[in-house]
N, C-alpha and C positions, 0 to 999 in steps of 0.2 A: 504494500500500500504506500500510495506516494507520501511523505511527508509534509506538512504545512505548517510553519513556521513563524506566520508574520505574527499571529495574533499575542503567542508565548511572547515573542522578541518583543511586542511593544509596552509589555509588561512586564517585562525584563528591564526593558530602558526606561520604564516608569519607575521602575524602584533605581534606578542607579541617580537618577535626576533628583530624587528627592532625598535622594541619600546624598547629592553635591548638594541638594538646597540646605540642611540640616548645617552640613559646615559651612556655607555662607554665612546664617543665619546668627551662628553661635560665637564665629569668628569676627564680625561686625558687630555685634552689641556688649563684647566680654567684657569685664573689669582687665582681663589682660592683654588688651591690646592688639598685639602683634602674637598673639596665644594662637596653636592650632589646637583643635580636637580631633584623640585619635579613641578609634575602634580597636575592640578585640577581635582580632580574625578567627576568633572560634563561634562568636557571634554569628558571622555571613558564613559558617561552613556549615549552618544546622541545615535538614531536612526541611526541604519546601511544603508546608501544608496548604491545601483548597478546600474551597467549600465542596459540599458535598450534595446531591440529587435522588432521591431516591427512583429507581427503575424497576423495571421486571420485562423478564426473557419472553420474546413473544416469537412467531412465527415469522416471515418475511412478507407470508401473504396469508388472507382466509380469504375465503368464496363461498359466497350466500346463495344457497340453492332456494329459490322461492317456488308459491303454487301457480300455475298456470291460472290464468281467466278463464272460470267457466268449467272448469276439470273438479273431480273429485276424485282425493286422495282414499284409496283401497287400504294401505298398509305402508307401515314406516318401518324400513329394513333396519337401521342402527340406533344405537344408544350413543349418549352421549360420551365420551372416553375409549368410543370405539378405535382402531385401526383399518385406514382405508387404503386402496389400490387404486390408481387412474383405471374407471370402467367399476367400481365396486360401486352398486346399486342400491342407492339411499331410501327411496321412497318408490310405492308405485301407484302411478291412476285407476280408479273404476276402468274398465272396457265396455260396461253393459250396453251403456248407451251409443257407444261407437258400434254396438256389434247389433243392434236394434237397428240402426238408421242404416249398416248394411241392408238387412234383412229386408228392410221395406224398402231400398233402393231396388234390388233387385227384383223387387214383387214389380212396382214401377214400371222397371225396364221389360219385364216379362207380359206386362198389359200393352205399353206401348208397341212393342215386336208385333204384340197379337193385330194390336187394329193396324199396323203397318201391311201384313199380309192378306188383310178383308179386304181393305183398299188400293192393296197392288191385283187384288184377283176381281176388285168390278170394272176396273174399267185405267185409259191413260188419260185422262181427261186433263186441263191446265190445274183445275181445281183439286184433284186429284193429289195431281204432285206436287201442290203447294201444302198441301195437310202431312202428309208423308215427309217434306221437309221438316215440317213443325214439329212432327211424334220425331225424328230424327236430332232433331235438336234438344228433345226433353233428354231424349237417351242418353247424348253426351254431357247434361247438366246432373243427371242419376251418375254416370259414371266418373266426372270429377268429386260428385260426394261420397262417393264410394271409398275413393282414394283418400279424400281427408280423412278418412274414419276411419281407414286401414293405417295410416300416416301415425293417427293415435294410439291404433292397438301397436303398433310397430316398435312405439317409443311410449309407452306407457311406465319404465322404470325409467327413473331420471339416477343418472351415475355421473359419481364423483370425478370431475376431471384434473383432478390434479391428487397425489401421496398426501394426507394426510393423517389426522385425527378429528372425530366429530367432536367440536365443541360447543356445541347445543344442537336441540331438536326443541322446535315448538309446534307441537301436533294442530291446534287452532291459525297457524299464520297470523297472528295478529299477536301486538305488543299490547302491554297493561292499559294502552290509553286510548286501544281499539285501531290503533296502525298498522299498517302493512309488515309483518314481521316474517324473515327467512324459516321455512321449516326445518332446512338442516344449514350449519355452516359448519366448512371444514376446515381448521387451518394446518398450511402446509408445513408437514415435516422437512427435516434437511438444515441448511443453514438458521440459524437464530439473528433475530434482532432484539436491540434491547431500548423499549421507550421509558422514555423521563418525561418529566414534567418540570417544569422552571415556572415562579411567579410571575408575573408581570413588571414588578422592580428588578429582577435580576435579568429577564430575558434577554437583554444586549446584548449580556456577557457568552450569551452561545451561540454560534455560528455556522453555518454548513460549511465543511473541510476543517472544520475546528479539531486539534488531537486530543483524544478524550481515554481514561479507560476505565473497567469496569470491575469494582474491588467487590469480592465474595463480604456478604454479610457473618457468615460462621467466622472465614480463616482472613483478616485481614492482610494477608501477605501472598493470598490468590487474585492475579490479578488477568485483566482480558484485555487488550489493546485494540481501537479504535479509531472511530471517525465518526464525526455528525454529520449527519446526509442531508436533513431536512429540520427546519424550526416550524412548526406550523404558526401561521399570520391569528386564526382567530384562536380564541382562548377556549377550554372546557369551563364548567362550573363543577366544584365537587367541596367536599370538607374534609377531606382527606389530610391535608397540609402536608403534601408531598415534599416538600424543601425542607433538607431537614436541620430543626430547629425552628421552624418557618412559621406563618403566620395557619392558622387552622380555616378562611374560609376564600382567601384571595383566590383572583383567578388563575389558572393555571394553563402556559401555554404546553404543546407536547414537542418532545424534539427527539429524532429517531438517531441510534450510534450502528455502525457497520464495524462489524469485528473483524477481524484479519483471523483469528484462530476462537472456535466456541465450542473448544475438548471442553468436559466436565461443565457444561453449562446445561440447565433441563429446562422444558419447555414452564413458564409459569414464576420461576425462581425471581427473587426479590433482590435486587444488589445495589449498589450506589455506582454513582456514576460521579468521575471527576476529569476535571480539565486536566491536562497533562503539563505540567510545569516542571516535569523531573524529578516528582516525590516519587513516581513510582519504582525509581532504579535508586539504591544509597550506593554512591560511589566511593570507589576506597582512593585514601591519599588525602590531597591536603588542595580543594578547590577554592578559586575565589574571582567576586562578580570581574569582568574583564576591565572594567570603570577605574577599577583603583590602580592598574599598572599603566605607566608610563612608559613612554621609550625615549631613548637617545638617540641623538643624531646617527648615530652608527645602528641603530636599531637594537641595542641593549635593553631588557625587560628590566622596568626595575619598581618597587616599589617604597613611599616615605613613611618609617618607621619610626615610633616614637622610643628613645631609650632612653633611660634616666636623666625623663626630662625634658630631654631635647630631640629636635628631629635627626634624620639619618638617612640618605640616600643610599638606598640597598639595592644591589643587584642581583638579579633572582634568574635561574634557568626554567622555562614554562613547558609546558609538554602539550597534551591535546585539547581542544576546544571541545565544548560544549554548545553546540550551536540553539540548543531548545534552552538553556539556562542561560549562554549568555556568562557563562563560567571559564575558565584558564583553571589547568591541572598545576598545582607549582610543584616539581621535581627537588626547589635547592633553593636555600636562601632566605625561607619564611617558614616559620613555626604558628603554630595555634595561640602558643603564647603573647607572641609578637603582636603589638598596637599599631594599626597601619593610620593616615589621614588621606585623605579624599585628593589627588594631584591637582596640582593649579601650578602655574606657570612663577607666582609669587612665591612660593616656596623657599625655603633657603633651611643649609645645613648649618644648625644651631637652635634652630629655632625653636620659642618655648613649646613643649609638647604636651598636654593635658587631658587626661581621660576623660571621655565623656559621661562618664558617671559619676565625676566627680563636680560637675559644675564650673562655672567662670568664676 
C-alpha cells in the first residue's frame, strides 16, 4: 500500500514550530536576558500517543436481497449466521399462480386454434381472414404470457450472488416503521473493512489516504495497518458516543480504513482505530525531532547542548530518517541525559543555558 505522508509531516512540523515558538517566547521575556532554555532529550524521545476511535470489522460489501412486486414468498431457505455460496438459494416465490395463468393461457390458445379452423373450413372471404388475423394475434399475446409465467417458475429461488454470510432475514419485508425492508442481506466474506465513526468536532482530523491503524481491544500490542478510503459528508445520529472518551449524543460522521493485512481479524470484532504518527512501531536507539539539528557549512550535524550552565556546540553523527515522525536516529554525540535548545542563528558558545523546568 502506497504510503501518504503529508498529513503526519504537517503535524510533525506543527509541533517542531511550537516547540521554536516556546523558546522564543521564554527567551524574550526572561529575567535572564540573553538566557537560552534547554530541553531534556529524553522528553522528545517518549512514544507518540493519538486519540483514539472506536470501530468494528465489517465486511467490504452486503447485498440486500428484497421481494419482488407482486410475488409471494413460499419459503425462506437460510437463517441468519448462515454460510453462503455464489448460486446458494435464499428464499423462494409461490409458483401457483404462475402455473394457473399457464393453465388458462393454454385453454385460451386451445379455443382460439379451434374457431381458427371453423373459419379456415367456411369459407376465404376478406372478412374471413381478417378474424383469423385477430384469433392469431390473441395467440401470440397467450403465448408471450405464457412465457412470463414460465420466466417466474424458472426463477422462483432468488440466490445469493456473491460468498457470504446471512446477516438478517426479515420474513415480512418491511422495517419497524412499515418500510420497505431487505428479506435476506448477505455480507461478503473475504477481505475485512473496519468503520469508525468521528464526531463532528474532530472530523477534519480524518482524511481519505490518511495512514491509520487498527489496535486489538484485548492485546494492545496487536496491531493492523491501514488506510482511510472514504469520510462520509453526512453525519448518523446514535448515542452511542463512539469517540472515545467523547461526548455521549453528538453526531457522528463514519469513515471506512482498508487494511493491507486482516490475519486474526473476525467478522463483527470491536477495535480502535488510530492515526498513525509512529506510536505504532517503538524504535530502539536514541531519536530526535529533525528541528533541533543544525548543520554547518560543510554539512556537519550538530546539535546546542546545555552543560553546566552554559551552551555547547556539539557535533553529532545521525543515521536514518524517519520520514512519518519527522525524527533523525542519533548514532554518537547525544545522550538522553543531554539538554538540547531549539537552533537559531543567534546562538553563541557560552551562552547562559537554563532548564526549562526551572523557570526564568
Amino acid at each position: 500500500m502506497k504510503k501518504k505522508k503529508w498529513i503526519i509531516a504537517g503535524i510533525a512540523a506543527a509541533a517542531l514550530i511550537a516547540a521554536g515558538g516556546f523558546w522564543i517566547s521564554r527567551n524574550s521575556g526572561g529575567s535572564g536576558g540573553d538566557a537560552v532554555y534547554v530541553v531534556p532529550v529524553s522528553s522528545m524521545n517518549q512514544q507518540i500517543t493519538a486519540d483514539r476511535f472506536a470501530g468494528v470489522v465489517e465486511s467490504q460489501q452486503t447485498v440486500d436481497f428484497k421481494q419482488a412486486p407482486g410475488r409471494t414468498i413460499e419459503e425462506i431457505l437460510v437463517s441468519t449466521g448462515d454460510t453462503v455460496l455464489q448460486g446458494t438459494p435464499l428464499f423462494r416465490y409461490s409458483t401457483t399462480d404462475a402455473e394457473n395463468k399457464i393453465a388458462s393461457a393454454n385453454l385460451e390458445i386451445e379455443n382460439y386454434s379451434n374457431q381458427i379452423s371453423i373459419l379456415s373450413a367456411s369459407g376465404n372471404s376478406t372478412d374471413i381472414q381478417l378474424q383469423i388475423r385477430q384469433l392469431q394475434y390473441q395467440i401470440q399475446v397467450q403465448q408471450q404470457a405464457i412465457a412470463g409465467s414460465q420466466q417466474e417458475i424458472d426463477n422462483a429461488e432468488v440466490k445469493s450472488t456473491i460468498d457470504g454470510i446471512v446477516k438478517s432475514v426479515n420474513e415480512t419485508g418491511t422495517s419497524d416503521n412499515g418500510m420497505e425492508a431487505p428479506i435476506v442481506t448477505v455480507a461478503e466474506t473475504g477481505d475485512f473493512r473496519v468503520k469508525g465513526k468521528i464526531s463532528e468536532q474532530s472530523v477534519g482530523m480524518m482524511q481519505a489516504g490518511m495512514q491509520v491503524f487498527v489496535r486489538s481491544r484485548v492485546n494492545e500490542n496487536q496491531l493492523w495497518y491501514g488506510e482511510i478510503t472514504s469520510v462520509e459528508t453526512e453525519p448518523e445520529q446514535n448515542n452511542e458516543g463512539m469517540y472515545y472518551g467523547g461526548g455521549e449524543s453528538a453526531s457522528k460522521y463514519p469513515f471506512y480504513v482498508s487494511l493491507e493485512k486482516t490475519d486474526g481479524l473476525m467478522l463483527g470484532q470491536h477495535v480502535y482505530i488510530e492515526p498513525n504518527w509512529g506510536q505504532g512501531e517503538a524504535k530502539e536507539g536514541l531519536w530526535l525531532d529533525m528541528g533541533y539539528i543544525g548543520y554547518s557549512e560543510d554539512g556537519t550535524p550538530y546539535v546546542w547542548v546545555g552543560t553546566s550552565g552554559r551552551l555547547k556546540k556539539v557535533n553529532i553523527t545521525t543515521g536514518a530518517t524517519d520520514e512519518q515522525t519527522l525524527q533523525v536516529e542519533i548514532l554518537d554525540g547525544l545522550s538522553e541525559d543531554d539538554l538540547i535548545a531549539w537552533p537559531d542563528e543567534s546562538l553563541q558558545e557560552g551562552q547562559k543555558a537554563v532548564s526549562a523546568s526551572e523557570g526564568a
